[in-house]
C-alpha positions as CSV (number, residue, x, y, z in Angstrom):
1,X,-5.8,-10.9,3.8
2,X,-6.0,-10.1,0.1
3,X,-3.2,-9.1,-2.4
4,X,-6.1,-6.4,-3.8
5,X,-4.9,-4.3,-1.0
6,X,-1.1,-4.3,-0.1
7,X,0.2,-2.9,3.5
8,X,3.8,-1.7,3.3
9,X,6.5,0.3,6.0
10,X,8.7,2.6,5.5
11,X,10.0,4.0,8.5
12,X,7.4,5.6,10.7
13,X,4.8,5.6,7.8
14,X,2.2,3.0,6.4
15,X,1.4,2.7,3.1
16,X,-2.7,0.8,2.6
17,X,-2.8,1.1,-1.3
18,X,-6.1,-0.4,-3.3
19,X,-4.2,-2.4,-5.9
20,X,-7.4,-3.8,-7.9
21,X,-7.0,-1.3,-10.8
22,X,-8.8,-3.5,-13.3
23,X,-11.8,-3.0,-11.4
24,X,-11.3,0.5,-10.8
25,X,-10.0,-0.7,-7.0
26,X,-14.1,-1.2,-6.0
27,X,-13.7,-2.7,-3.1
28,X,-14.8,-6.2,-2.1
29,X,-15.3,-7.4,1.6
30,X,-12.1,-8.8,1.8
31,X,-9.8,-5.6,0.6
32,X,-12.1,-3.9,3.8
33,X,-11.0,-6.3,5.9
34,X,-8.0,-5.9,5.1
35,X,-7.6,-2.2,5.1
36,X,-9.0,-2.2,8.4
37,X,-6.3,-4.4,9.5
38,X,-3.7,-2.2,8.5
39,X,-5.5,1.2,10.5
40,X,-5.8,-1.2,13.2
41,X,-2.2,-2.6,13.7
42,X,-0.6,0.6,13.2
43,X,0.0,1.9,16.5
44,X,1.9,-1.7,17.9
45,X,4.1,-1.1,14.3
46,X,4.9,1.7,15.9
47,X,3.8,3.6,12.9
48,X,3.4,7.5,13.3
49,X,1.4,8.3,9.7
50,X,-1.0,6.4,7.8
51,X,-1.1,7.4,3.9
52,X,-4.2,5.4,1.7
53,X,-3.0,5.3,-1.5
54,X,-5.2,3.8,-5.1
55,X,-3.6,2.9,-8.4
56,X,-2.1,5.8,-10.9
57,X,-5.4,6.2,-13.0
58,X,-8.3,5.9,-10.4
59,X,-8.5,5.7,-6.7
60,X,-11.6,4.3,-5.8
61,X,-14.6,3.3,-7.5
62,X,-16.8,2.4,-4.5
63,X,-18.1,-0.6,-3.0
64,X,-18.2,-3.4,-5.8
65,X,-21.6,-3.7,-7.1
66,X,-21.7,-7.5,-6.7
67,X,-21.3,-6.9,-3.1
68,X,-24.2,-4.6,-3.1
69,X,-26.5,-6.5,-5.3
70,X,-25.7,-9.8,-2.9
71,X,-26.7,-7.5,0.2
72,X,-29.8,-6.7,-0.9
73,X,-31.2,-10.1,-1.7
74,X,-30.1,-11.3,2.0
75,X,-31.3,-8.8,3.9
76,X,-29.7,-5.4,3.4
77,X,-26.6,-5.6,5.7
78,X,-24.2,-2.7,4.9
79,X,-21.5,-5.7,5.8
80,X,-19.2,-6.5,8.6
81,X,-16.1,-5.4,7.0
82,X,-17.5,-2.2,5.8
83,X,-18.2,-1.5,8.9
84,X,-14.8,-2.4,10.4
85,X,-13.3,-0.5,7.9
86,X,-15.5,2.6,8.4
87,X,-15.3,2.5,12.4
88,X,-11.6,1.7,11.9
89,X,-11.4,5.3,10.3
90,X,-13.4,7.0,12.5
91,X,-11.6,5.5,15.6
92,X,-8.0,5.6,14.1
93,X,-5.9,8.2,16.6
94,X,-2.6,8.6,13.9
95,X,-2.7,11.2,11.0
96,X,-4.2,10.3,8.1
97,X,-2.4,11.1,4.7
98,X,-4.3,10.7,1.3
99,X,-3.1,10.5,-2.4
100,X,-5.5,10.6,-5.2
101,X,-5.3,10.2,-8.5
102,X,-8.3,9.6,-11.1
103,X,-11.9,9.0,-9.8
104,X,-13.0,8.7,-6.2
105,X,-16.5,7.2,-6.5
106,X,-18.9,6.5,-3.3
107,X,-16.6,5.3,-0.1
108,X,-13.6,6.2,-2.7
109,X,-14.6,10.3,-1.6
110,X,-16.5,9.6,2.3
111,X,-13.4,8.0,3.3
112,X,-11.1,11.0,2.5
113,X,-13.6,13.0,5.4
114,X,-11.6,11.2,8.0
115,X,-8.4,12.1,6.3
116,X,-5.9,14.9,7.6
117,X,-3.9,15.8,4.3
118,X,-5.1,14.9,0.9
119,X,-2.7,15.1,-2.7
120,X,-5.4,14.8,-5.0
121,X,-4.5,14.8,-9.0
122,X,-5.4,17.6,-11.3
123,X,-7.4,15.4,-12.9
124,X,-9.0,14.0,-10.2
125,X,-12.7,14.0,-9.8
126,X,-15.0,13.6,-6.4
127,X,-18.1,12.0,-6.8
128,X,-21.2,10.1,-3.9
129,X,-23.9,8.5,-6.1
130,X,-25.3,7.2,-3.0
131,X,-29.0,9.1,-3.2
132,X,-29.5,8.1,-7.2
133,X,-28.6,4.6,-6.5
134,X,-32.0,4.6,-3.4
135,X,-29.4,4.8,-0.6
136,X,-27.8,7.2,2.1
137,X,-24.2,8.5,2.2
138,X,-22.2,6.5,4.4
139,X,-18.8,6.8,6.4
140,X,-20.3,9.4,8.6
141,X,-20.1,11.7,6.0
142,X,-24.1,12.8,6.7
143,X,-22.4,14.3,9.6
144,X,-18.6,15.3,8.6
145,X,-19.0,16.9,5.0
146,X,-21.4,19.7,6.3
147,X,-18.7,20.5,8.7
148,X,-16.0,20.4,6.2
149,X,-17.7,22.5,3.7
150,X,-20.9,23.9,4.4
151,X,-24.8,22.3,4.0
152,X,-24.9,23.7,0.8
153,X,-21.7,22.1,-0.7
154,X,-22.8,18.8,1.4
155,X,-26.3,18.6,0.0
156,X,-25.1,19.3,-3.6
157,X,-22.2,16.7,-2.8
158,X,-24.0,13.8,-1.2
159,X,-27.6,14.1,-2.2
160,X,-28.0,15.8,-5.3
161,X,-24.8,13.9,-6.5
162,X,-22.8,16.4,-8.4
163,X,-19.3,15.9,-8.7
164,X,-16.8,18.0,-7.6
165,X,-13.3,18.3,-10.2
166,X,-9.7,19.3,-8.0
167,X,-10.3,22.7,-8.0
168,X,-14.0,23.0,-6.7
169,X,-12.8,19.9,-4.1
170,X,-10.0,22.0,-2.6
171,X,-12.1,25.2,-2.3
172,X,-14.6,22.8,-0.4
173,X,-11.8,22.1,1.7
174,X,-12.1,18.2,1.0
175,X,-8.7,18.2,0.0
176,X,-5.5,20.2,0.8
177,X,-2.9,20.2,-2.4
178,X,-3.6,19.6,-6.1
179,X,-0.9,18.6,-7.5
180,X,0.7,16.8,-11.1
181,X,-0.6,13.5,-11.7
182,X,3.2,12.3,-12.3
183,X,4.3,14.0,-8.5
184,X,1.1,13.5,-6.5
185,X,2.3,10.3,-4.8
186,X,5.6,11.8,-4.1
187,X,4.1,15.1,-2.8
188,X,1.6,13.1,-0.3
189,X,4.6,10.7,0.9
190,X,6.6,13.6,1.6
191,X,3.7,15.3,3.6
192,X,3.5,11.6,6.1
193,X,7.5,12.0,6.6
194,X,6.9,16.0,7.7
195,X,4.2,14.6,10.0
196,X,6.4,11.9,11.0
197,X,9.1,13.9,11.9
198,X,6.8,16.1,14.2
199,X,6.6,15.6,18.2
200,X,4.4,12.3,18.1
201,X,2.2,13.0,21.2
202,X,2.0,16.8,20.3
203,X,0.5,15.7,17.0
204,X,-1.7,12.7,18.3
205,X,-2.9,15.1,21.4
206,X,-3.9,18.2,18.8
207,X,-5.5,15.9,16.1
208,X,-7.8,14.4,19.2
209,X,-8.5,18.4,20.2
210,X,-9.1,18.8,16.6
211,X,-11.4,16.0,15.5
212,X,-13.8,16.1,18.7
213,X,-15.9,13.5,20.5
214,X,-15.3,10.2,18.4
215,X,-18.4,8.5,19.7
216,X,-20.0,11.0,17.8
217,X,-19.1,9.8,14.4
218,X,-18.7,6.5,15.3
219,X,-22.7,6.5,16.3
220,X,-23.5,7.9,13.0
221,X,-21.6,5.0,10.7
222,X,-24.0,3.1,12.9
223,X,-26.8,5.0,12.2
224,X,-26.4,5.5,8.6
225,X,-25.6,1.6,8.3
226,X,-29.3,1.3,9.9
227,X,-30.7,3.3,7.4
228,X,-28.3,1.9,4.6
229,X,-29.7,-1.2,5.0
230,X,-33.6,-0.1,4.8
231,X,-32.8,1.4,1.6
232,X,-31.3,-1.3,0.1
233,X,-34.8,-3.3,0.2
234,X,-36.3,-0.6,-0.8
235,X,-38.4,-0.3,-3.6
236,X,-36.5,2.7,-5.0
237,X,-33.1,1.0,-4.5
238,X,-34.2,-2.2,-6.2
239,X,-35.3,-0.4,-9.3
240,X,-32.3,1.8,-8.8
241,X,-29.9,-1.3,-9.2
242,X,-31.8,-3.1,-12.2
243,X,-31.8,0.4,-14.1
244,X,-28.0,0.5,-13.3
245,X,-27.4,-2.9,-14.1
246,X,-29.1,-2.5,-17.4
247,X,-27.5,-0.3,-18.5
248,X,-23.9,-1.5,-17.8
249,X,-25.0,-4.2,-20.0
């Protein structure tokens, strides 16, 4: 467990909120461990909604580029808590309920695909870096965002890496509601109480219908963690990361 991610009830919904703000809430090993946790005990909580909340400025900056410069120098593992966290997603049965404010970098925007109802900020901004940085999009997103919003969008998205703001995000269909950044937390808590209050096996039985063959997405996290960690001992990647680190300097 970590206090960088805190798990709280209330009622039938679960709150998993990245609290590392100072770092932009990248995520170490240990806040996906944790998060996964909290996916993962939900149904014995007897929780009916899950909402994934980030801090008031920013909502994810990705995977915490210690973590990815440590993978790469022994041997290229995506990680064993990414991948918990990622399966844990794509294997979670309850409604997923989203609120975003500020940047969602990397994983901060792949892990909103698995996501039901997303609040995103006016000012909120999309963004996978993955191909720049010598890597591969992650999350089962290779699979899910062309299904969400078209190859072209995907492509432009996760490979070409250009940024989508609220407004180009929710005409995508990555995200449902734009709202204030002063009400967005408000507006996605009240969308896990509607949710809540529906018939619980009704919801669970049409979300199933709706999402498909799991082992479908749950084999491509796999597969993109195979070719994940390729890239990251890849030529391109390793000049990628010293370019990046360079410059941060």
């Amino acid at each position: 467990m970590t206090d960088l991610v805190t798990v709280t009830d209330d009622g039938p919904v679960r709150t998993i909120r990245m609290n590392r703000p100072e770092k932009k809430n990248a995520l170490t090993m240990a806040m996906y461990d944790t998060m996964a946790e909290g996916i993962e005990t939900a149904p014995a909580a007897d929780i009916r909604c899950l909402l994934i909340g980030g801090a008031p400025t920013v909502f994810c900056a990705g995977n915490d580029i210690g973590d990815f410069l440590q993978a790469a120098m022994s041997g290229g593992a995506l990680g064993v808590p990414i991948l918990r966290f990622l399966k844990a997603l794509a294997r979670c049965e309850m409604p997923l309920v989203a609120a975003v404010q500020g940047n969602a970098v990397g994983v901060g925007t792949t892990m909103l695909m698995h996501c039901d109802h997303i609040v995103a900020s006016t000012e909120a901004k999309f963004s996978t870096p993955f191909v720049s940085l010598g890597l591969v999009p992650e999350a089962a997103s290779s699979l899910i965002a062309a299904r969400l919003m078209g190859h072209a969008r995907a492509f432009s998205l996760l490979v070409m890496g250009k940024p989508l703001n609220a407004d180009e995000a929710k005409a995508a269909g990555l995200i449902n509601v734009i709202a204030a950044p002063d009400t967005v937390e408000a507006d996605a808590m009240k969308a896990a109480r509607h949710i809540s209050a529906l018939p619980p096996q009704a919801v669970l039985a049409s979300r199933r219908l709706m999402r498909g063959v799991l082992d479908e997405i749950v084999a491509r996290v796999d597969e993109e963690a195979e070719e994940f960690k390729a890239r990251l001992q890849s030529a391109e990647a390793q000049a990628a990361f010293t370019a990046f680190m360079t410059r941060k300097r």
